[in-house]
N, C-alpha and C positions, 0 to 999 in steps of 0.2 A: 857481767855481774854475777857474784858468787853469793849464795844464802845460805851462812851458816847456823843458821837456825829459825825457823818459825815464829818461835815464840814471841820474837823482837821486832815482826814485821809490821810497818801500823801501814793502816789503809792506805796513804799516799802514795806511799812504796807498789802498790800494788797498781797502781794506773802505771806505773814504772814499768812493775811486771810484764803488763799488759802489750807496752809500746815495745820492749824488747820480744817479747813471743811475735808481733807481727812483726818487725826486723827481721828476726833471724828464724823462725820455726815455722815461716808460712808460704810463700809464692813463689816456691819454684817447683819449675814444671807445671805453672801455670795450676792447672783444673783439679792437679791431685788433691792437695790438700792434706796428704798421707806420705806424702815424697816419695809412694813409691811409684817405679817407671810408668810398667803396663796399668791404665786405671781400671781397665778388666779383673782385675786381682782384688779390687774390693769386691767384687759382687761376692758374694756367700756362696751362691748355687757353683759358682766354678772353682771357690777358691775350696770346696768340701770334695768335689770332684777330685782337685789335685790333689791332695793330703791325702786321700783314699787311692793313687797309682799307685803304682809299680816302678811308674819311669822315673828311675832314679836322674837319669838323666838331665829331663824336662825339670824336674823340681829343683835340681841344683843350680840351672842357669837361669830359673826363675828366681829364686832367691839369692842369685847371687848378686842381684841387683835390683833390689826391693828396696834399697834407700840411697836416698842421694842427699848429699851435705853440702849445701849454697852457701856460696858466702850472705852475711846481713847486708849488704847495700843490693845484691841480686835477687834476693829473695824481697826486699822492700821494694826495688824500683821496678820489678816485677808485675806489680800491679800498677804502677803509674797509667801506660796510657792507657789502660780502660775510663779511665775519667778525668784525666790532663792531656790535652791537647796541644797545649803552649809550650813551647823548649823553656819560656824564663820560669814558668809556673815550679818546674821539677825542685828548685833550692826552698820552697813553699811548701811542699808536700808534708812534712811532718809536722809544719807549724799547724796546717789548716787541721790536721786530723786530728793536734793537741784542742782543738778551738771548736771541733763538733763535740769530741770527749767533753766539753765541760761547759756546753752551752745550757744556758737556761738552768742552769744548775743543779737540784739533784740529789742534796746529801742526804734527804730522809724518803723514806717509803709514801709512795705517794696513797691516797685513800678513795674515796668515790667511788671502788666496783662493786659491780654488782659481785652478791654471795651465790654459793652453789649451795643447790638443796641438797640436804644427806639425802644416801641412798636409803637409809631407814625410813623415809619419811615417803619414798616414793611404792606403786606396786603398780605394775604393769596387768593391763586383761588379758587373763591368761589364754582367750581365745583369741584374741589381734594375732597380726603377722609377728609385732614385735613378742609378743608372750610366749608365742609356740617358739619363736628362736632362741629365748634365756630359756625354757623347758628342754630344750636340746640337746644346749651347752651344760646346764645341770645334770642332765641325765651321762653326759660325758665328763665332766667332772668327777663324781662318784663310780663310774668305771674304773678308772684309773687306778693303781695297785699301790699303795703308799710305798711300800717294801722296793719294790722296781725303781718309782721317781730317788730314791733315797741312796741305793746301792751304790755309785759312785762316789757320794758325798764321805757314804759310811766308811768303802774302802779307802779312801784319802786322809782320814781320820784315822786308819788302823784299828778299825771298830771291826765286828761281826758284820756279812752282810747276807741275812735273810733272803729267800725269794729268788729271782733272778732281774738282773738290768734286762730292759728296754734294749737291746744290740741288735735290732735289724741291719740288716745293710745300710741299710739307707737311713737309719736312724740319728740325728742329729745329737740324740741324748747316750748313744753307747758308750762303752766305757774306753773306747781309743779315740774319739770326738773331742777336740781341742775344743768345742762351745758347748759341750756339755755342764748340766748344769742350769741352761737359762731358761730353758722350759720349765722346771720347778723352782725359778724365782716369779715365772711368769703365773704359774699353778697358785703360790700364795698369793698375788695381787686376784688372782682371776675370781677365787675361791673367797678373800673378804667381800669383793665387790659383789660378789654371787651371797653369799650370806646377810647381806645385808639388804640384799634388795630382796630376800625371800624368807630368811629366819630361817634357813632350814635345820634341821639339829644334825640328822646325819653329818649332814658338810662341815658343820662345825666341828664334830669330834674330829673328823679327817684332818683338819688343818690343824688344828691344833697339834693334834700328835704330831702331824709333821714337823711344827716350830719346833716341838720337845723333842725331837729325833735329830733336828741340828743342831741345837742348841748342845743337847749330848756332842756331835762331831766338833762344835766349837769347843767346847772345855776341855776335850781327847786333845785338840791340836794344841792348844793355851794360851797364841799369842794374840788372838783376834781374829783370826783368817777363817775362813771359811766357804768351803767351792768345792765342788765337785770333781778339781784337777789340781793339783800340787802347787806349790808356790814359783816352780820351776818352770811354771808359762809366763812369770812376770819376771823371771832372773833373764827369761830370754827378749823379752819386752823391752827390758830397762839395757838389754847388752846389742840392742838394737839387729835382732836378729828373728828373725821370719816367724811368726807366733799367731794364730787366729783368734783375735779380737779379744781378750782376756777380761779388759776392762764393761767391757760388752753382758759379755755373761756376770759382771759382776755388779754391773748396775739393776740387773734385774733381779737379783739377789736381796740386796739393799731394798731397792721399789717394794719387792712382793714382803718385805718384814715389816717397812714402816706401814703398807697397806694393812696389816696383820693388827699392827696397834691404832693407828686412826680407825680402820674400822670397826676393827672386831677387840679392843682393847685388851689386846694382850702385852701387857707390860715383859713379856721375857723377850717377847719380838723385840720391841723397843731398844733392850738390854746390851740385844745381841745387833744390831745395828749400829748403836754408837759406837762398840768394842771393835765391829770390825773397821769404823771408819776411822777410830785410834790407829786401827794395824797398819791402815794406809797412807795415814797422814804421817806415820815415821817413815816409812817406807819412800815417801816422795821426796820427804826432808832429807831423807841418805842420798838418793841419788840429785838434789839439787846442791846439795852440802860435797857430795863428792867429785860434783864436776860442773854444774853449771845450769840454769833457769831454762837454757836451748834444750839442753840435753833433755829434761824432761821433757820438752814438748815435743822431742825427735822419738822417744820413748812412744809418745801419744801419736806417731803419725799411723793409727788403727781406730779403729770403728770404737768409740769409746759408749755409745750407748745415752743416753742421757747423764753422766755420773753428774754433769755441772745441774742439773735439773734437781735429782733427788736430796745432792749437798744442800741448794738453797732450801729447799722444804725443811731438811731437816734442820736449820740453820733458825728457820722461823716459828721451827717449837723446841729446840734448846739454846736459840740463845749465842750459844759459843762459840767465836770468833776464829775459832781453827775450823767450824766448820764450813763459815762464809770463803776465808783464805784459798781453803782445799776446792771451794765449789769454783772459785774465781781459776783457779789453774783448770780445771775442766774444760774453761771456755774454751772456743776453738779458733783465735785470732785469722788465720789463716782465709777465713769461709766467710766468718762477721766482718769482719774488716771491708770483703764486698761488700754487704748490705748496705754495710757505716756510710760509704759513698757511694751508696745507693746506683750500685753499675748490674744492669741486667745481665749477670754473665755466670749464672749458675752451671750451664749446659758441660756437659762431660763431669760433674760433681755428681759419686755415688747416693742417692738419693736419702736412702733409711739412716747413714753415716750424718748428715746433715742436717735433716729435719728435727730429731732431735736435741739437735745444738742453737737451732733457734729457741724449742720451748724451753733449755735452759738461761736462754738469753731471755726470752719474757718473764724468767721466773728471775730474772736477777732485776729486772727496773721492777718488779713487785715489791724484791725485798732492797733495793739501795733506793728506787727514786731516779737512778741515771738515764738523762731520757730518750741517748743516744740506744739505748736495748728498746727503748720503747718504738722506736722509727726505725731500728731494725726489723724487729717481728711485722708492723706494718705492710712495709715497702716489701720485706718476703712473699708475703700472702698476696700483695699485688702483682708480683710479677710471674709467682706460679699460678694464679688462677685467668691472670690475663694472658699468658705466654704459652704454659707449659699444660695444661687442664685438659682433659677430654670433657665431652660430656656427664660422662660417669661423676665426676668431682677427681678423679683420680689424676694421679701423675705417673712418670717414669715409663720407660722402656728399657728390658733387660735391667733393670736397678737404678739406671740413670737416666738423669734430666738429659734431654736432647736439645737441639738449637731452638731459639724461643719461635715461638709463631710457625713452626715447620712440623707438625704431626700429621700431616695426611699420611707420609712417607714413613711414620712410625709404627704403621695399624699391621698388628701380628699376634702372634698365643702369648709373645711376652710385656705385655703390658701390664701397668699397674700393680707392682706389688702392694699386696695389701697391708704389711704393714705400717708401707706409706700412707695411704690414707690412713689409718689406725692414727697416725701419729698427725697430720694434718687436718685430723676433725677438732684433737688438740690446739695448734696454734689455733684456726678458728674460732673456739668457744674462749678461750683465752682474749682475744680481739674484742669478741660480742660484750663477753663482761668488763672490760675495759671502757668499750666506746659507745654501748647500747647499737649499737649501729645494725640493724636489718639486713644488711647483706651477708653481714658473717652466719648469722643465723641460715638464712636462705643455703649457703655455700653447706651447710652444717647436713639439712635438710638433701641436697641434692645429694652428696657423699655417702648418707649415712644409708640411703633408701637405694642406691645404686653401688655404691662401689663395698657395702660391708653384707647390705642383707642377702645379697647371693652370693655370697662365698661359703656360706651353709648346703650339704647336698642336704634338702628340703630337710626332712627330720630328723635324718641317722646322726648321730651320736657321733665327733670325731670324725668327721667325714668333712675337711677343706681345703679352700685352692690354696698354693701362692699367691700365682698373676691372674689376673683378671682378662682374658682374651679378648683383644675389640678389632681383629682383623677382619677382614669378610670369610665369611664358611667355616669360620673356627667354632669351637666346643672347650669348656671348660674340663673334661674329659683328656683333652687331648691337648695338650703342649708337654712342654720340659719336666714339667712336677705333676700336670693331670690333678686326680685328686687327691688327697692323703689319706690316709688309713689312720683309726685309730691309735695303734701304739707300735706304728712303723715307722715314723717319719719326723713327728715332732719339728719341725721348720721354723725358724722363727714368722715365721706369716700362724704356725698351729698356738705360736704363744700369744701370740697379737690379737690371734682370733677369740680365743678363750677369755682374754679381758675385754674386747669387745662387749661379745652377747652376754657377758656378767651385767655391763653397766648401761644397759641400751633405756635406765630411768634417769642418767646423771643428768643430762643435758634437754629433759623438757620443757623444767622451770629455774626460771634463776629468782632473787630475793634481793630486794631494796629494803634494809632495816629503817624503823623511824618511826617516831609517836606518829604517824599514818604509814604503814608498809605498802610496798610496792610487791606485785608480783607478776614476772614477765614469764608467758608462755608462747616459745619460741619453735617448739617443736608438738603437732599434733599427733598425737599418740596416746591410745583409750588408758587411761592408766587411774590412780588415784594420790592424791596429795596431802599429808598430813601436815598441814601450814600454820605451824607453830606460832608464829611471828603473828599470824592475822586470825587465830582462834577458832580457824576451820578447816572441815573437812573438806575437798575442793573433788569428785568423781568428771574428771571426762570423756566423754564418749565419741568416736569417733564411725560413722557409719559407712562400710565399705563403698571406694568407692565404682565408679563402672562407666562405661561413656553414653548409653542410654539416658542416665541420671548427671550432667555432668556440673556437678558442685560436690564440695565435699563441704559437707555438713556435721557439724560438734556442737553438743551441747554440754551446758556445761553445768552441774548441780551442785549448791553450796550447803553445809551441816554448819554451824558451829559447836565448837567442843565447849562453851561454856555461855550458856542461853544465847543472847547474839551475838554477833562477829565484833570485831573492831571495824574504825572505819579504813579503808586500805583501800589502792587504787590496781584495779587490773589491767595490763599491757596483755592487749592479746596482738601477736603476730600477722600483718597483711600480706601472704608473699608476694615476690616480684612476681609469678606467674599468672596472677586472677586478677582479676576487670575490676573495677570500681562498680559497670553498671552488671546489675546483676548480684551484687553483694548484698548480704542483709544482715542485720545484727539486732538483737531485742534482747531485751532487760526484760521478765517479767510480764514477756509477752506487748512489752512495749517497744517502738521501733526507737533504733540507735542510728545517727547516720556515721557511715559507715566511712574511714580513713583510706585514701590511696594506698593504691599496694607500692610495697618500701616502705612500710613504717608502721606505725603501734598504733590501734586504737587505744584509748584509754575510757576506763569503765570507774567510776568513783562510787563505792556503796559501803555501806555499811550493813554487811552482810547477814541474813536472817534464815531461818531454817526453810530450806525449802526453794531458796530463790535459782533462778535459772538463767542461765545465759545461751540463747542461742546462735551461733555463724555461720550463714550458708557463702560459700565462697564459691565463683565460678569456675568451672575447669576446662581449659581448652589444647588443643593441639599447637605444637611450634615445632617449625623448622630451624636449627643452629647450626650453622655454619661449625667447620671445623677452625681449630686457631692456626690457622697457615695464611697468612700474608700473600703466597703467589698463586696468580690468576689462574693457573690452569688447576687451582681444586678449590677453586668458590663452591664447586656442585658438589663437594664432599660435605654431606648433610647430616645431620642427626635428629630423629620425629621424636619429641618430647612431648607427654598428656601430664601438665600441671608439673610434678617435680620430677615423673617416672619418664627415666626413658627405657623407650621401646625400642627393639632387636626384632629385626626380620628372620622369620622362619627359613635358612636356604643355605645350602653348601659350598656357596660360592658365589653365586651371582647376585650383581648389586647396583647393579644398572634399573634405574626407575625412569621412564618418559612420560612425560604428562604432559596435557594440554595448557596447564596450570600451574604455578607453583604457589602463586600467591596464595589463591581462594583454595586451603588444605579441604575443607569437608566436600569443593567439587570431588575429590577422589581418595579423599579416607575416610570409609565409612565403618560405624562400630559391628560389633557382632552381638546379637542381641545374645542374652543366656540361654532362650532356650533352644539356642541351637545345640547346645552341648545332649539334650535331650532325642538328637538325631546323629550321634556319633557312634559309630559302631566298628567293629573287628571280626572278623570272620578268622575260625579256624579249622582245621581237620585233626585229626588223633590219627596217629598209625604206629600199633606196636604202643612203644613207650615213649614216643616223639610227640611234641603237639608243636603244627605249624601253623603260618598265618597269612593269609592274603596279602600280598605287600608290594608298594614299587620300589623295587630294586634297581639303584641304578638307571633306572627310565624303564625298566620291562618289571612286566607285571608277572610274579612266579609266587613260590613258596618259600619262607624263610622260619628261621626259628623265631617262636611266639615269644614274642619278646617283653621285658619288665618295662614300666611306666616309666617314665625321663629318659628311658634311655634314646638315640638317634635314628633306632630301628622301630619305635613306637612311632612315632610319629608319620614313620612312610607304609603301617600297618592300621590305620588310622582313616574311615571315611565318612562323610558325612551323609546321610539319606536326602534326596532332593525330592518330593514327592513330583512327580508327572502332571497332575493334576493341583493345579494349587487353589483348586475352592477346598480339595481334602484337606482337612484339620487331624491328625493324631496327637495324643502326650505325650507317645514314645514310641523308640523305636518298633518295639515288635508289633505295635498297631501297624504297621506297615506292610504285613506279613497279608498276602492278595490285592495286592496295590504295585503300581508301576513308579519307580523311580531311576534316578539317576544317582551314582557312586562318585561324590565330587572327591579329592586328596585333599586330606587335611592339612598340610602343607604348602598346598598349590592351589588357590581359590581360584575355581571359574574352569578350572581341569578336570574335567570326570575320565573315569573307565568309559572304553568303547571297545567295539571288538571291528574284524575285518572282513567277516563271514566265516564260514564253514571250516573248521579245523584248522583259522589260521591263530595267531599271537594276539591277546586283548590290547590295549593301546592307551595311551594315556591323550584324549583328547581334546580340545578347545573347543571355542565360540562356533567355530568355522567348519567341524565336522557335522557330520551329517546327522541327526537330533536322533530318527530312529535307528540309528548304530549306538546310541546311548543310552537308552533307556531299556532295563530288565525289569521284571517282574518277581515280587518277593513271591516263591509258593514254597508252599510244607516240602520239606527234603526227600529227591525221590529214594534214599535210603530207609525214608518210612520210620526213624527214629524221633522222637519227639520232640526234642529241642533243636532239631537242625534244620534248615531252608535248602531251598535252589535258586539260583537266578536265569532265571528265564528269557532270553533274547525279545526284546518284543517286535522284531522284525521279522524273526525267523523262529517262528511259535516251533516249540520240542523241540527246539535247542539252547543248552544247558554252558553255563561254564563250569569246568571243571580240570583239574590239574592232572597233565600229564605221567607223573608218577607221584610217586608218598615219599619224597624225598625233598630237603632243601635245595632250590634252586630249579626244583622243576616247574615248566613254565606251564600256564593260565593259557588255555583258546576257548573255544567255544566248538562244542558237540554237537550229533544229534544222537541221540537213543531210538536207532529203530528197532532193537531186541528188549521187550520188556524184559528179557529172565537177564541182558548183560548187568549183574551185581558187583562187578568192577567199576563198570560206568558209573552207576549209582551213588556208590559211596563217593569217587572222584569226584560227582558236582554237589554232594552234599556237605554243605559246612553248616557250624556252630555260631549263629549271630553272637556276640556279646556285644557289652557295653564297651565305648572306643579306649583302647587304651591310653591317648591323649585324649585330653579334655581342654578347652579353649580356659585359659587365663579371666577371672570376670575382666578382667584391662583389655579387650582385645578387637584391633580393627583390624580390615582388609584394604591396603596399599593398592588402587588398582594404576596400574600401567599400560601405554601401548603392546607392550612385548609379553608381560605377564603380570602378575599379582601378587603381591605378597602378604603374606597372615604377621601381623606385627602384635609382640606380647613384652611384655614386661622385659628387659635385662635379667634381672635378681629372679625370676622364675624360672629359668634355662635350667636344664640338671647336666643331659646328656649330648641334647641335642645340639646342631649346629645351627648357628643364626651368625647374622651381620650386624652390628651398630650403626655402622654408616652407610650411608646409599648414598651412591653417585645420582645424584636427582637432575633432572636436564626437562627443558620443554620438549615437546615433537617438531 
């Protein structure tokens, strides 16, 4: 089928389209879905590797066979027996998939979702976990040099370019980067959503210019176009020849202008959106006018970004039928077509390339009504969260889905790219406001708390991961991309990240319009609600929470903005993780009974100045199995407190024995807070060096004093056990003439001990000898005023102290029998501070036959190394 023109194309034709793109543009070679051979070649991280060799070589025979041209009955019956079984079935196969396409029917936009609260309308407490993270991301925002983001765009335009580009090595956005460019389409969406959830004006004028700085490079080029790289990545696109991702960088283009105008209404954004989506819809028309409907979608066998998503948006505020057309050629027949017959067989499908193409598949039954997109999006979210999910909420390994039910085997540094969740929190809330249904919310909740809000290094500015590490003894530090650096790297995980923590108010309350409104709050989070619809101010407060206290507790205070409220019914969220007994809910200081977790209380009032709602909701520990189906890794476990999961403090080992598996609190018990009030650090000064007590490796020496998060803090790190435990202190230096034990912060139930007389201090357990353990805090025999000694209490005037004033020299234990040796002296005298780790308020002790583990949050790791998973097993 040939289309000589657009214009003439009327809807029918287009289910046409559709059945021809799955014939001939989609199933061969199975998994690719891009036809091309190696499916290693979509990943981003390898395919930026090769574009930046040398080996001419290697890239020639790579691309010399990056597409393959099936014939249509091989590439249709290609997918056959994933879901036909029958030899007679096979002459059936096109009818039945004409017969899902147009079941239950379809032709109009269906209606009953819920609404999404503007981000104006919402504000985050700026002291929550989630407030400090948009203060982060805004403070990195405004970093950013307009001139730099801009520089590429400008020189493609043949403009002036001010300043200098972003050209790290390793920089995504430099100006020989074939996906340059998507980082400042990502900048604009990140920067409305961040302005609108903060007002801030600086931000504003930034973006702004920026529109007006493109909008200059769009009227310089004239015909519509606009990008950071020449039209001559799409001549290579459309000539079916090796190009990185084009339409990719230019869906985020599109996204961050129309964000420009919905949020921040600027009409030039707008302007310059539809012009460039003119530029493209001729452009697609030439090459399917010049050779055929296949041909474009052979064009599209690349990472296309959402473009089918952003078309239908913009479709559902202008209206224009070229730009539903254009969105409907976006789809990706090839991938949907699985879903359509719902065959669990994503695995080897590059993940961020895909997910994507569902939320444009949910935004297409939004805007036609077809309900076969609507049991797409579904049956997706079913079978990545039942198949393919870590705990975390995350998906992928190296960038793609692996065999469904088989992730024990997948745990390494490269898990979870985050843009995938990024985009997976999307189909979710998409789901929720669709179906009202509580699990998506739940799904939303575990994601957002685990796979988004630790990819921030805690406060710095521009500081984030790609992958998510969930191997044993890995660090976020340390994989393939480690962390990123402000304006070195830009990855697309650094674009994904930036509209993140812009929007972390989008998705806490949704909106039921109606002479009585509805308002569902699905996600707790201290934040405040300007609830238009129901004439009031809504403040909720969310009370940290801790395992000592273990409910989380929200209250919730109503204003109205016009004397009282309307009457409107509230849906507050039960998650799946809390008890029924144990819940409490009051109106007014009146008891509410309280709704099963999986599903909505409902609160009916008509709201008055002053009124309150309060929810204490139980929180307890769970153990979750990994999603692998074979029996030899049942015991690959995951310890989850309410939504958070928790990551063992350890470098490697993941072996846990218990007596128990069932009864969790026989052998996880919390750590109260004020143990943080006995964590301490010891250092020495020598010269210009300051070192710190630490276990290295398993031996106890000298290291350089190291910065907080990082994996040398935490083996620099002890805790005071007083000897005495009728002795009560508030803090550590009370401690100072008192007998204690040095437990590892790391290693609960493991203190320092020594061996005697000038031998190696020792890291020892339950089973060593009690008085080889225990020292005695005294004033420093160096006689300066902030420093100690530790005292042997078994071998009174003898001291520990470090064999030389260098890293790595080891820790024994002295005796001073020359008062005047002033060598000795300063060796055993060190500098107590405060511990440079601090316990998580989240934080238990794992005890086990073998050893013990300190377990703390995931999303609070920086530097350190921890485990996800423990191989959990009885004794």
């Amino acid at each position: 089928m040939e289309m000589k023109s657009f214009g003439f194309v009327d809807m029918p034709s287009v289910f046409v389209i559709f059945l021809l793109c799955v014939w001939g543009c989609g199933f061969a070679v199975g998994k690719e879905c891009t036809n091309s051979v190696d499916s290693w070649m979509q990943s981003h991280t390898l395919r930026f590797e090769l574009l930046n060799s040398n080996n001419e070589t290697l890239k020639n025979e790579v691309f010399s066979h990056y597409h393959l041209t099936p014939s249509d009955d091989a590439a249709w019956l290609n997918l056959l027996p994933r879901k036909i079984l029958r030899e007679e079935d096979e002459y059936e196969w096109s009818v039945m998939y004409r017969k899902m396409k147009h079941a239950g029917g379809g032709s109009e936009a269906p209606g009953g979702f819920l609404k999404e609260v503007s981000l104006h309308d919402v504000r985050l407490d700026p002291t929550s976990q989630h407030g400090k993270a948009q203060q982060t991301n805004l403070e990195y925002l405004l970093m950013l040099d307009s001139d730099s983001l801009l520089w590429s765009f400008r020189k493609t335009a043949g403009l002036a370019t001010p300043g200098e580009p972003y050209d790290a090595k390793d920089s995504w956005e430099k100006p020989s980067s074939e996906l340059r460019g998507h980082f400042v389409g990502h900048y604009l969406s990140a920067s409305a959503m961040m302005w609108a959830s903060t007002h801030n004006d600086t931000l504003k004028e930034k973006m702004s210019g920026i529109v007006s700085s493109l909008a200059l490079c769009q009227n310089e080029i004239g015909s519509g176009y606009l990008s950071a790289f020449p039209t001559l990545e799409f001549d290579k696109l459309e000539n079916i020849t090796y190009v990185w991702a084009p339409y990719y960088t230019i869906h985020k283009i599109l996204a961050g202008l129309l964000d420009q105008y919905t949020l921040a209404g600027s009409d030039q954004a707008f302007s310059m959106v539809k012009w460039m989506v003119e530029y493209f819809y001729k452009r697609i028309q030439n090459v399917i006018s010049k050779y055929s409907i296949a041909r474009h979608y052979m064009s599209l066998n690349e990472e296309a970004g959402g473009m089918n998503d952003i078309l239908y948006k913009l479709y559902t505020i202008t209206g224009d039928t070229k730009h539903l057309l254009l969105a409907h050629l976006f789809d990706k027949p090839c991938f949907l077509g699985l879903l359509a017959v719902k065959a669990d067989d994503i695995a080897g499908y590059h993940t961020n390339t895909h997910v994507p193409v569902v939320i444009g598949a949910q935004k297409r039954y939004e805007v036609t009504g077809e309900p076969l997109y609507k049991e797409m999006g579904i049956f997706f979210m079913d079978i990545v969260n039942s198949s393919h999910t870590y705990a975390t909420g995350g998906t992928s390994v190296s960038e793609f889905w692996s065999a469904p039910k088989r992730l024990a085997t997948t745990l390494q540094t490269e898990n979870e790219e985050s843009c995938v969740t990024y985009n997976m929190l999307k189909v979710s809330r998409t789901l929720f406001r669709w179906t009202k249904e509580p699990a998506y919310a739940d799904f939303y909740e575990r994601a957002l708390t685990n796979g988004v809000l630790g990819i921030q290094r805690g406060t710095e500015p521009g500081v984030m991961i790609y992958m998510l590490p969930l191997g044993s003894g890995r660090s976020k530090a340390i994989s393939y991309h480690g962390w990123g650096s402000p304006f070195d790297h830009f990855w697309c995980c650094y674009g994904t990240g930036i509209e993140s923590f812009s929007k972390l108010g989008d998705s806490i309350y949704f909106e039921e319009e109606g002479e009585t409104p509805s308002l569902y709050i699905i996600q707790y989070i201290s934040s405040s609600l300007d609830w238009k619809s129901g004439n009031v101010v809504l403040n909720q407060t969310v009370d940290n929470i801790n395992p000592w206290d273990p409910y989380l507790r929200i209250t919730l205070t109503f204003s109205p903005t016009k004397g009282t409220g309307k009457s409107s019914t509230l849906n507050l969220r039960m998650p799946i993780w809390t008890d029924s007994d144990g819940a409490k809910v009051a109106l007014n200081g009146q008891s509410l009974h309280p709704s099963a977790p999986g599903s909505f209380l409902q609160i009916a009032n008509k709201w008055s100045h002053g009124d309150t709602v309060t929810l204490q909701l139980p929180i307890s520990l769970r153990t979750e199995a990994i999603k692998d189906d074979r029996a030899e890794y049942a015991s690959v476990q995951a310890i989850l407190y309410g939504p958070v999961l928790l990551a063992a403090h350890t470098s490697g080992d993941w072996d846990l024995r218990t007596k128990s598996i069932d009864s969790l609190s026989d052998w996880i018990t919390p750590i109260p807070s004020s143990y943080n009030s006995y964590l301490v650090s010891f250092s020495q000064e020598y010269e210009n060096s300051t070192f710190a007590l630490a276990n290295v490796n398993q031996t106890i020496e000298l290291d350089n004093f190291p910065e907080a998060g990082t994996a040398a803090s935490v083996h620099a790190t002890f805790r005071l056990i007083l000897d005495d435990l009728s002795t009560k202190v508030s803090k550590a230096q009370d401690a100072i003439g008192k007998s204690v034990m040095l437990e590892l912060f790391d290693l609960p139930g493991q203190v320092l001990g020594h061996q005697g007389k000038e031998k190696n201090l020792v890291i020892a357990d339950s089973s060593y000898s009690r008085d080889k353990k225990v020292f005695r805090l005294v004033p420093g025999l160096d006689g300066k005023t902030a420093s100690i000694s530790l005292e042997s209490e078994s071998d009174k005037g003898c001291f520990v102290y470090s064999t030389e004033s260098e890293v790595n020299a080891i820790l024994k234990l002295g005796c001073n029998t020359d008062s005047s040796n002033v060598g000795f002296d300063q060796a055993a005298s060190f500098v107590m501070k405060s511990g440079i780790s601090q316990y998580h308020p989240i934080s238990f002790v794992a005890q086990g036959k073998d050893r013990n583990f300190l377990l703390q949050p995931l999303s609070s790791f920086m530097d350190e190394f921890y485990t996800p998973y423990l191989n959990i097993t009885t004794v």
